[in-house]
C-alpha positions as CSV (number, residue, x, y, z in Angstrom):
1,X,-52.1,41.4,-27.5
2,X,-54.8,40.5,-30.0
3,X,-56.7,43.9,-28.7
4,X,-53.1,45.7,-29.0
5,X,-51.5,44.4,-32.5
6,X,-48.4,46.8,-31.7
7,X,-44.5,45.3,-32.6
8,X,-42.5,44.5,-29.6
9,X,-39.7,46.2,-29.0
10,X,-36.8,46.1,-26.9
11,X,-37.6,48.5,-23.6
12,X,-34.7,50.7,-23.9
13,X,-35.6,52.0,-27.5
14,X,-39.0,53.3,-26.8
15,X,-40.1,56.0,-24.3
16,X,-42.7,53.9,-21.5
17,X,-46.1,54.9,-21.2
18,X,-49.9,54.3,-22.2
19,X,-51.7,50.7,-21.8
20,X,-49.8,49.3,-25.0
21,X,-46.2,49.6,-23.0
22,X,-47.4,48.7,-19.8
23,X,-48.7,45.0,-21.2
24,X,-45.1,44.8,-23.6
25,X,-43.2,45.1,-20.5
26,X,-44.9,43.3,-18.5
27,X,-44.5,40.5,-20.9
28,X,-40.9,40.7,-20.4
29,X,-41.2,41.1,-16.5
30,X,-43.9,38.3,-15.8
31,X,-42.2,35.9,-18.2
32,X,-39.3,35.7,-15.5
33,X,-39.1,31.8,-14.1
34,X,-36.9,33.2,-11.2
35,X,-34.4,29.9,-12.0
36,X,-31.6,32.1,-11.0
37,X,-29.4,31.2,-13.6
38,X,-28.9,35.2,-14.4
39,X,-28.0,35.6,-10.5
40,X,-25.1,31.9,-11.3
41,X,-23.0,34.0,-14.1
42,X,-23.7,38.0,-13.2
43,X,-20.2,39.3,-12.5
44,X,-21.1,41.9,-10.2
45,X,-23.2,39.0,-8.4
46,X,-19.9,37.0,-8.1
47,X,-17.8,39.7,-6.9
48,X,-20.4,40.0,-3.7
49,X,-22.0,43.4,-4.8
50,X,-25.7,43.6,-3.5
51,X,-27.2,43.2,-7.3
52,X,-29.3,40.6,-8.5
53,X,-30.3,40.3,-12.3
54,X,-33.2,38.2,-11.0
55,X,-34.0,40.5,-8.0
56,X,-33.9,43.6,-10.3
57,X,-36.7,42.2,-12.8
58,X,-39.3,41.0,-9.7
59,X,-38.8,44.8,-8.5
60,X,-39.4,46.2,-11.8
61,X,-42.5,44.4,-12.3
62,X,-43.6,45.2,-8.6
63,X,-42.3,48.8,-9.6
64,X,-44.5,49.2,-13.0
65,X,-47.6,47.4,-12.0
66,X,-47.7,49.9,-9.2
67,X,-46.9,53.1,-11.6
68,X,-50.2,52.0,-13.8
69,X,-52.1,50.5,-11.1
70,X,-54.4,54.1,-11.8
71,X,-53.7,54.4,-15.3
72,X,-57.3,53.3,-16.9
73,X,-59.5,50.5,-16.2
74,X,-57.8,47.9,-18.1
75,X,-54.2,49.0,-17.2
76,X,-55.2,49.0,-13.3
77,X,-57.0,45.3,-13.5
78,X,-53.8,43.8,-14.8
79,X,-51.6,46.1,-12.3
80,X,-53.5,44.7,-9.2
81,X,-52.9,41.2,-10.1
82,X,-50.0,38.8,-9.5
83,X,-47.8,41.0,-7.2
84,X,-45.9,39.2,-4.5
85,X,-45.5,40.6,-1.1
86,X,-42.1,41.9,-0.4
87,X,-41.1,42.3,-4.6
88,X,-41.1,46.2,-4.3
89,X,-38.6,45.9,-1.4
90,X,-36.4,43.3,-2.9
91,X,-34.0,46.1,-5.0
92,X,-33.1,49.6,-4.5
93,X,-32.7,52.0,-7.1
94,X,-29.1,53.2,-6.6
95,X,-27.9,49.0,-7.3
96,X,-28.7,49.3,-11.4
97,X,-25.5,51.4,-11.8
98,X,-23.6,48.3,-10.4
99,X,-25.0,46.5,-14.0
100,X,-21.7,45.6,-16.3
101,X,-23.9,45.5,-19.4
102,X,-22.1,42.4,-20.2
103,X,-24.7,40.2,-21.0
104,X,-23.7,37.2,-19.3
105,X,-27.4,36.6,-18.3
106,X,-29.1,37.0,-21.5
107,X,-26.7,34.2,-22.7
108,X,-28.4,31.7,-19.9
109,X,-31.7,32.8,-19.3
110,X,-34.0,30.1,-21.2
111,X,-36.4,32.8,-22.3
112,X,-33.8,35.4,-23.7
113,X,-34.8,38.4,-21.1
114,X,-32.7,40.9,-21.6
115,X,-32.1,42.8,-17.8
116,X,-29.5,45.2,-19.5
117,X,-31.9,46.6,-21.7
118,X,-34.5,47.2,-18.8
119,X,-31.8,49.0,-16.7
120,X,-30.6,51.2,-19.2
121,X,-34.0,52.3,-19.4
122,X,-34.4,52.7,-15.2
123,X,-31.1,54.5,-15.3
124,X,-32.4,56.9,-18.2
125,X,-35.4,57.3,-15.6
126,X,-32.8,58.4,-12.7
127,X,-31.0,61.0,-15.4
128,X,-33.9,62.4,-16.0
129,X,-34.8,63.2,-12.3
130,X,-31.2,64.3,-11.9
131,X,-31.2,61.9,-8.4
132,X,-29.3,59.2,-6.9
133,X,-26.7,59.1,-9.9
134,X,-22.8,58.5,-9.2
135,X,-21.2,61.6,-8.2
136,X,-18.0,60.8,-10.4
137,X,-19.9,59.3,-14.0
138,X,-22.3,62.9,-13.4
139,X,-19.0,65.0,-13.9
140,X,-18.0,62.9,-16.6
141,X,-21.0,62.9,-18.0
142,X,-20.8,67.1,-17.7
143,X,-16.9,66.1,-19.4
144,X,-18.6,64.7,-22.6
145,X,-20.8,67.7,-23.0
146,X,-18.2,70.5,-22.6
147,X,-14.6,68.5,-23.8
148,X,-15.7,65.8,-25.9
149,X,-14.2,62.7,-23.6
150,X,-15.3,61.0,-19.5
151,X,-11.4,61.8,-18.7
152,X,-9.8,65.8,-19.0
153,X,-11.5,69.3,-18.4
154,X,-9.5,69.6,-22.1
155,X,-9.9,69.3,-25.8
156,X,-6.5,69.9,-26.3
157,X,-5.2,66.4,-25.2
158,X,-6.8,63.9,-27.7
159,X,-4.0,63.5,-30.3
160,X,-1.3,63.9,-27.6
161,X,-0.9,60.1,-27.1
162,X,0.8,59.9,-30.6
163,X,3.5,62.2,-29.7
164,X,6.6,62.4,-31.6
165,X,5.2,60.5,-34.2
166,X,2.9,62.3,-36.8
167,X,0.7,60.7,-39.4
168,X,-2.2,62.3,-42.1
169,X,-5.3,64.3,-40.1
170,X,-8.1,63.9,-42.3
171,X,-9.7,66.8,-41.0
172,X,-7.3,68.6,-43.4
173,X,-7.2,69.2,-47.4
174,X,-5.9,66.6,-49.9
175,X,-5.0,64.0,-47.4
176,X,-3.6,61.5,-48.3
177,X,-5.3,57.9,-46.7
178,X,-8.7,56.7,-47.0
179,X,-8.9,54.6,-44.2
180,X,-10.5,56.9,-40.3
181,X,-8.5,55.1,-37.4
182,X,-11.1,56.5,-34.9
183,X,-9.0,56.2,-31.8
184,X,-11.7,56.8,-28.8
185,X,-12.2,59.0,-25.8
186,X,-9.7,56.0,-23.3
187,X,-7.7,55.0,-25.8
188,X,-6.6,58.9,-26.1
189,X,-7.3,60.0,-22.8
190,X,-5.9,56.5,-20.6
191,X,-2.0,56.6,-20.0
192,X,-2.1,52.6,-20.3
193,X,-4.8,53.1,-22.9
194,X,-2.5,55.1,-25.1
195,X,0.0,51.9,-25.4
196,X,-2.7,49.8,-27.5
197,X,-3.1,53.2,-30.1
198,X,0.6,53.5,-30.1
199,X,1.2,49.3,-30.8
200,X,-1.5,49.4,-33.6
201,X,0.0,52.5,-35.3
202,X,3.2,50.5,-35.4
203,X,1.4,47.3,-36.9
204,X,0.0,49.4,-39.6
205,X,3.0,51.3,-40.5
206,X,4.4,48.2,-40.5
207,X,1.8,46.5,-43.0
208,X,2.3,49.7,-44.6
209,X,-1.8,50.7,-44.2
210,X,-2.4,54.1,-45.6
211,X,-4.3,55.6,-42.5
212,X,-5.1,58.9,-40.7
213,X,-7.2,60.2,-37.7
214,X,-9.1,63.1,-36.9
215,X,-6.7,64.5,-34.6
216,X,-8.1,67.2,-31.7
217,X,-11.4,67.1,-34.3
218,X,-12.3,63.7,-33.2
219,X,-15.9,63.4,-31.4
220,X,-16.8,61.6,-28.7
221,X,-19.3,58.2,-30.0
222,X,-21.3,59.0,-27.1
223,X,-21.0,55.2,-25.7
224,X,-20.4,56.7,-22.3
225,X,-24.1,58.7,-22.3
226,X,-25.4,55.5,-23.8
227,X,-24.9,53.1,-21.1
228,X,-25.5,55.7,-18.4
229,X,-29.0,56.4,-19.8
230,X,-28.3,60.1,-20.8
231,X,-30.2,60.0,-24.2
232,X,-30.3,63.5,-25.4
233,X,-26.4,64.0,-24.7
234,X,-26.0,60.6,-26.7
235,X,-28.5,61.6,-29.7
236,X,-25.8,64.9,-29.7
237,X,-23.1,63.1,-29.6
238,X,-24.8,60.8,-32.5
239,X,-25.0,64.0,-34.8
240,X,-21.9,65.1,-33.9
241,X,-20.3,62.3,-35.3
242,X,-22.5,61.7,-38.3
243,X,-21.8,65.2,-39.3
244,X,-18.2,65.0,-38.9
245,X,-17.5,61.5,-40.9
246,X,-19.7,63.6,-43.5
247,X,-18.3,66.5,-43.8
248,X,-14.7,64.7,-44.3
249,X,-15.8,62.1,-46.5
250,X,-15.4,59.5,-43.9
251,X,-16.4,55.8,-45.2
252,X,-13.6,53.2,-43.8
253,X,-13.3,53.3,-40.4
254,X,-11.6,51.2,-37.5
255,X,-11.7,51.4,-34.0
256,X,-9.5,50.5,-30.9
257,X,-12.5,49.7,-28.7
258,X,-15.4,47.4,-28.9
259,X,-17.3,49.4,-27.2
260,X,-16.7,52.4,-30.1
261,X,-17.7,49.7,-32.4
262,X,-20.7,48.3,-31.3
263,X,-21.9,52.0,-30.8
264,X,-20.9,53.3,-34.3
265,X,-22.1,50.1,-35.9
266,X,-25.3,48.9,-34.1
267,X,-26.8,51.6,-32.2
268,X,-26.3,54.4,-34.4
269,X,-29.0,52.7,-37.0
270,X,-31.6,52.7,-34.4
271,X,-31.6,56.6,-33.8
272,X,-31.1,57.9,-37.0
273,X,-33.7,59.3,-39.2
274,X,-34.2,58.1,-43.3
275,X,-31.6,60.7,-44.1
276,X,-29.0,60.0,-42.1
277,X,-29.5,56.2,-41.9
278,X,-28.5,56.8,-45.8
279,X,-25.4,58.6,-45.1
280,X,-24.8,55.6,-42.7
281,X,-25.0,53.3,-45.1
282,X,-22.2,54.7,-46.9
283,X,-19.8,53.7,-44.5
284,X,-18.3,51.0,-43.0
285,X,-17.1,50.5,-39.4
286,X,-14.9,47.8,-38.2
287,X,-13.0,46.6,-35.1
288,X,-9.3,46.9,-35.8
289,X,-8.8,42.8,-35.0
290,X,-11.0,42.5,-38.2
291,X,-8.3,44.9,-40.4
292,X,-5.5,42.7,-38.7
293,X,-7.0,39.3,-39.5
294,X,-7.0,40.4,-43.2
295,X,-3.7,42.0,-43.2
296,X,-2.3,38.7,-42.3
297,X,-4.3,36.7,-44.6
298,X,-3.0,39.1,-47.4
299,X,0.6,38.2,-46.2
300,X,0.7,41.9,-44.8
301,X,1.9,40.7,-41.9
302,X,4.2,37.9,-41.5
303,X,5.8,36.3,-38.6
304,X,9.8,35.3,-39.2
305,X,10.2,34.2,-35.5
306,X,8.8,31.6,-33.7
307,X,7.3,32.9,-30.2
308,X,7.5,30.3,-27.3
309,X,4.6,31.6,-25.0
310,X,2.2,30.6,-23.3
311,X,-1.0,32.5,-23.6
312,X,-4.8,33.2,-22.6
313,X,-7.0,35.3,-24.1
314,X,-9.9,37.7,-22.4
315,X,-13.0,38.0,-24.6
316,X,-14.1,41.8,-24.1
317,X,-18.1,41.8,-23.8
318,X,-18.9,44.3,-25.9
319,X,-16.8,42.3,-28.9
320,X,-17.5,38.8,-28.2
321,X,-21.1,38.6,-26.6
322,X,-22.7,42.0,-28.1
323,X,-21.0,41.1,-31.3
324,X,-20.5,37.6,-31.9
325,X,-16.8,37.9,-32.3
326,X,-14.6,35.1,-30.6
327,X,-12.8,33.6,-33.8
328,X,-10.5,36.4,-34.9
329,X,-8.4,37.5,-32.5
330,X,-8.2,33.9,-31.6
331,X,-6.9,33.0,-35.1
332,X,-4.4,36.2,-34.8
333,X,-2.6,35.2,-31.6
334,X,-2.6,31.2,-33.2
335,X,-1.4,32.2,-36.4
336,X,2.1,33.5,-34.5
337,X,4.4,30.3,-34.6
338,X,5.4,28.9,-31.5
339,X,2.2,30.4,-29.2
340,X,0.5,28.2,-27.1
341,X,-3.4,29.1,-26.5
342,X,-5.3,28.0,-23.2
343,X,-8.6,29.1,-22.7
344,X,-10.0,30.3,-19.2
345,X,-12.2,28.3,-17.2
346,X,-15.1,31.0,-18.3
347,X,-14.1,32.0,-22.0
348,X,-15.5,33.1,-25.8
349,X,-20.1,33.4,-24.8
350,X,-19.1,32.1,-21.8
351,X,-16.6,34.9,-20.3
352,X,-16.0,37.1,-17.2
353,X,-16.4,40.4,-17.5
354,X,-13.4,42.4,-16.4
355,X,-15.8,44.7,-14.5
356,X,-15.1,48.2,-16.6
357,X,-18.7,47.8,-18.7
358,X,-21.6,49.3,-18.1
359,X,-20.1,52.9,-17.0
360,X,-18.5,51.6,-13.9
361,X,-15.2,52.7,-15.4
362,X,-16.4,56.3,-14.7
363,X,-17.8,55.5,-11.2
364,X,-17.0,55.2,-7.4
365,X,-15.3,52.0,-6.1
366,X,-18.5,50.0,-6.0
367,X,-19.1,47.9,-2.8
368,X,-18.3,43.8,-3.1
369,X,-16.0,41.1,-1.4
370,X,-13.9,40.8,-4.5
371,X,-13.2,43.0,-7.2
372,X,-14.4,41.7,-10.8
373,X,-10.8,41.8,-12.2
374,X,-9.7,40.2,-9.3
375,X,-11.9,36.9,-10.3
376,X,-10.7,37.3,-13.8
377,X,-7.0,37.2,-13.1
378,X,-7.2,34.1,-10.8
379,X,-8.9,32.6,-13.7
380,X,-5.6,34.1,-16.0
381,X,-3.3,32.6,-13.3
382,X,-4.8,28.9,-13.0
383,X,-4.2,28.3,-16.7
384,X,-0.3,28.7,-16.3
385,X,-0.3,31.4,-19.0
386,X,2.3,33.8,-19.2
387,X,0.6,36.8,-21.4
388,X,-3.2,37.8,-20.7
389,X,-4.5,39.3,-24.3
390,X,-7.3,41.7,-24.7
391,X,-8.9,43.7,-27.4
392,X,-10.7,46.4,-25.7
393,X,-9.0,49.2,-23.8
394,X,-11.4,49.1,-20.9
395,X,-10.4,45.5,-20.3
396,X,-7.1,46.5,-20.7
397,X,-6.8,48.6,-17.7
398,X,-9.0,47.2,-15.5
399,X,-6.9,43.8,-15.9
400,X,-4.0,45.6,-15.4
401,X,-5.3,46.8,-12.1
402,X,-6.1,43.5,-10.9
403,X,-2.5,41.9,-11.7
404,X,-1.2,44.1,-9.6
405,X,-3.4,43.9,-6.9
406,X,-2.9,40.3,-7.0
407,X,0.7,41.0,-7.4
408,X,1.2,38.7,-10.4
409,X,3.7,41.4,-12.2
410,X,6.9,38.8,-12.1
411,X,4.6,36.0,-13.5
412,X,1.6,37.3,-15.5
413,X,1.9,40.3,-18.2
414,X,-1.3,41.9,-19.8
415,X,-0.9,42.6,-23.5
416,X,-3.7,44.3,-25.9
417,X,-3.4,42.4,-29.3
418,X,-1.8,45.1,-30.6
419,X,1.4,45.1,-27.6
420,X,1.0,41.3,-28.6
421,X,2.0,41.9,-32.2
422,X,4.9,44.0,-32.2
423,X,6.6,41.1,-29.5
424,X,5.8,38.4,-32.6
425,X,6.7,40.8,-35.3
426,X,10.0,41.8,-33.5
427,X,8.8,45.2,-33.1
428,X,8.7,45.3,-29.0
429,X,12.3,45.9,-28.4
430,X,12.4,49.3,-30.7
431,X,9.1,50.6,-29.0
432,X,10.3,50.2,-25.9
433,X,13.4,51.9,-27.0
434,X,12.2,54.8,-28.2
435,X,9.7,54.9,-25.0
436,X,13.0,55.6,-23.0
437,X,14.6,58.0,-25.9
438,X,11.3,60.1,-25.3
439,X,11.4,60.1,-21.2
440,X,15.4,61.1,-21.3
């Protein structure tokens, strides 16, 4: 390192290569105490998929010191040392797109190795060949490119979930509200999904929020492309975006899932150039339990009824452990009188992933003994709670999915916070009403 004064960076922002990246990430890779405590709290580990955290980093390192064991003379007398036998057989390629992205072993490893980061940058490798990639996230993938959402060969259904009721596009002239509700590609696209855009239109109206959306105009964040390490459909998708909140004076924005957020907010600044980290700048971007928090400290929201439930709440991964942000959404559901909060025995850095991260939403059944939302409703069920609460669409349907595989319908319900609202507000009944208006 003193003969290489270069910053570190994290892997999956820099393109590999030369004598400089090979000792930065083997820095990362050798630094690995194999203590397994990555392997202890990996979800797809628990579930009894054939992935590893640990196993993955001990390959890569086998993997790279044999990619520059010819690259120059000092290169190839640090690849040829301290290479186990048996590490380049340990992990196979196809297993990093069983990776949730969740985080969980960042939280416990003791040197803050970041695995997620390494295999966004394998998978990237994989895109690139155009080999050995899911057959269903490929064609979603191709979805993004041509329709602008993972879900429909169609442009024409992104506003659709909002139908009868209508509310200000800002894509058109002198509208009215200042505030972007950036709805997002499931949240549109997902039947279940649509549920949590419906509930926090509701809220809004209710708090009486000037808002609007983009309508059929709104992009896709590119949080898909992202995680599946297809960079140059994300950088599009990055413009795409920038240009649009530009061009309609976009600067207050919310979104329904964490995973829109954490795009928009963190990883757009590392990709942008001067110019548009400036037009960046002028914006802000904000998950909607953030608006809610402060609609209820503002007295926006009150609660005239007092709501005896028992409840538990899920901490998405891409809002709690990629964000920091356990305390709201906790002090929303509290702040209804009458609720009654358990935690799970896994809960705020120390969660379960619902098993949706990470692309796998958009991807084959993956092989395991159990699925991932299957451990995280057992852990629902054992706290005696009668309403599961989430903040992230993803979460929401996969949870869904494993209630009813466990067959918990009669005794467990899974609300977003949104959902969750309108029951404490009194607002439930009426939605649900005009649900069946709209089916007769």
């Amino acid at each position: 390192l003193k003969e290489h004064p270069v910053p570190i960076v994290p892997v999956d922002q820099r393109t590999p290569g030369g004598e400089v990246y090979f000792l930065q990430d083997q820095i990362a890779f050798d630094a690995c105490t194999r203590c397994g405590r990555c392997v202890d709290v990996c979800p797809a580990t628990l579930a009894g998929e054939p992935f590893s955290p640990r196993d993955f980093l001990i390959w890569r390192r086998a993997q790279q010191r044999e990619k520059y064991a010819s690259s120059g003379d000092n290169v190839a007398r640090l690849a040829r040392v301290g290479t186990a036998p048996g590490d380049r057989e340990l992990f196979r390629i196809e297993r990093i797109w069983h990776c949730t992205t969740c985080r969980a072993c960042v939280q416990v490893c003791p040197l803050s190795l970041s695995p997620p980061d390494a295999i966004r940058q394998a998978r990237s490798g994989v895109v690139e060949e155009g080999t050995q990639m899911p057959s269903l996230l490929a064609q979603s993938l191709k979805y993004v490119f041509k329709y602008n959402n993972p879900w429909e060969a169609t442009k024409k259904k992104r506003s659709r979930w909002s139908d009868p009721v209508t509310f200000p596009d800002l894509t058109e002239k002198d509208c009215p509200a200042d505030l972007c509700y950036f709805v997002g590609c499931t949240t549109s696209m997902d039947t279940r999904a649509q549920g949590l855009a419906r509930a926090l239109v509701r809220v809004l109206t209710h708090a009486g929020v000037a808002f609007g959306t983009l309508g059929n105009k709104e992009p896709c964040c590119g949080d898909i492309a992202r995680r599946g390490g297809e960079d140059g459909l994300f950088e599009m998708k990055l413009e795409e975006t920038l240009d649009m909140f530009d061009r309609f004076n976009i600067r207050e924005i919310i979104t329904s899932s964490p995973h829109c957020f954490h795009t928009l907010a963190r990883e757009y600044p590392l990709y942008q150039s001067p110019a548009a980290s400036e037009k960046c700048a002028a914006w802000r971007v904000r998950h909607y339990s953030a608006l809610l928090w402060d609609l209820i400290q503002k007295g926006a929201l009150r609660f005239d009824h007092v709501l005896k439930r028992k409840v538990t709440y899920h901490d998405p991964c891409y809002l709690g452990r990629h964000n920091g942000i356990f305390d709201v959404p906790r002090r929303i559901i509290t702040a209804v009188p009458g609720v009654d909060l358990v935690e799970m025995a896994h809960c705020r850095a120390d969660s379960l992933c619902c098993g949706g991260g990470g692309d796998r939403m958009w991807q084959e059944e993956l092989d395991g003994e159990v699925k991932i939302s299957s451990l995280r409703i057992k852990e629902a069920q054992a706290t005696g709670a009668q309403l599961l609460i989430t903040a992230c669409p993803l979460c929401l349907i996969m949870l869904e999915d494993g209630r009813k595989a466990a067959g918990l319908e009669s005794q467990l319900q899974v609300l977003d916070l949104n959902e969750f609202l309108l029951l404490a507000l009194g607002l439930a009944d009426s939605d649900r009403n005009e649900k069946e208006r709209e089916q007769t």
